[in-house]
C-alpha positions as CSV (number, residue, x, y, z in Angstrom):
1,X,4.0,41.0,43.9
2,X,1.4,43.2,42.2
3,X,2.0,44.3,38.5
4,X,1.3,48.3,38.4
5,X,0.9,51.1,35.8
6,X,3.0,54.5,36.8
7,X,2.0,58.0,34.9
8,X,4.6,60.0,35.5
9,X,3.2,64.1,35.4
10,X,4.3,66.0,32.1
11,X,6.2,68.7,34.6
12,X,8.3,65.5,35.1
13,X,9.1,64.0,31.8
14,X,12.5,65.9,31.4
15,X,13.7,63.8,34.8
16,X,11.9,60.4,33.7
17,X,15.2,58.3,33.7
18,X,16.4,59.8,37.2
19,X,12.6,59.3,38.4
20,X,12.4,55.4,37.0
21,X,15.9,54.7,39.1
22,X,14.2,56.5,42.3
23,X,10.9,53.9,41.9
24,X,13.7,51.0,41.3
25,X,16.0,51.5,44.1
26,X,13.1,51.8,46.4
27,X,12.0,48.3,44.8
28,X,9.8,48.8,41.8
29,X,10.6,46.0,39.3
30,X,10.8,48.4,36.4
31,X,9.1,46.1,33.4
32,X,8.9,49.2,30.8
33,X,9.7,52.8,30.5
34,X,8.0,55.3,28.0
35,X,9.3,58.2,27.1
36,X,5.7,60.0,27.3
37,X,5.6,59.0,30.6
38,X,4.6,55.5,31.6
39,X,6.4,53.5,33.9
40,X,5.0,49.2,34.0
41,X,6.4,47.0,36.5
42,X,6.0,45.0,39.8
43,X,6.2,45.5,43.4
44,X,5.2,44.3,46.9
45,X,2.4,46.3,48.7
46,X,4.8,48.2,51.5
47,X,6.7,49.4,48.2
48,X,3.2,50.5,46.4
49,X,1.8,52.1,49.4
50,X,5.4,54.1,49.7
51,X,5.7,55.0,45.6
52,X,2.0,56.9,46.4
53,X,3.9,59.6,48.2
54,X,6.0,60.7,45.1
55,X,5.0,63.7,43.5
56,X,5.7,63.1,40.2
57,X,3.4,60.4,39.8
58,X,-0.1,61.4,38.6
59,X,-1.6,57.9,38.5
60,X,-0.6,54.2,40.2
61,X,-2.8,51.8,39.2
62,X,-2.8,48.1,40.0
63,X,-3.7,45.7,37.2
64,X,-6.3,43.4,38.2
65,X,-6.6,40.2,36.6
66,X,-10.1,39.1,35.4
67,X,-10.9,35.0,34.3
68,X,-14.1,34.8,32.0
69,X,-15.4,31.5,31.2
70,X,-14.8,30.0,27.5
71,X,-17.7,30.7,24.8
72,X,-20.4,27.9,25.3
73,X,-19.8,26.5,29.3
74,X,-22.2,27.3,31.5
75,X,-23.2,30.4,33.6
76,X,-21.7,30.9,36.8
């Protein structure tokens, strides 16, 4: 599962609790909903690749994990 960032478009927002029950019942893990229109959560990629095609969403981003080194060890 891939944690993901949902922006909802601001022609939406009225609908934002109907739209969040959409993403979940096609199997977004629904983590937080904001009222200004951010959605946070977790899905498979078949379920990403199929949230894409709503058009309320303006922006699905993946978060991406990044591992830096503690100060001091050595360069890598």
């Amino acid at each position: 599962m891939k944690n993901i960032v949902i922006t909802i478009s601001d022609s939406y927002l009225y609908r934002l609790k109907t739209i969040a029950e959409i993403l979940r019942k096609e199997g977004l893990n629904i983590t937080n909903l904001y009222e200004f229109g951010v959605i946070t959560g977790n899905a498979e990629d078949r379920i990403i690749k199929k949230l894409h095609e709503h058009k309320e969403i303006v922006s699905l981003k993946e978060d991406k994990y990044v591992e830096i080194a503690p100060p001091g060890s050595a360069i890598q």
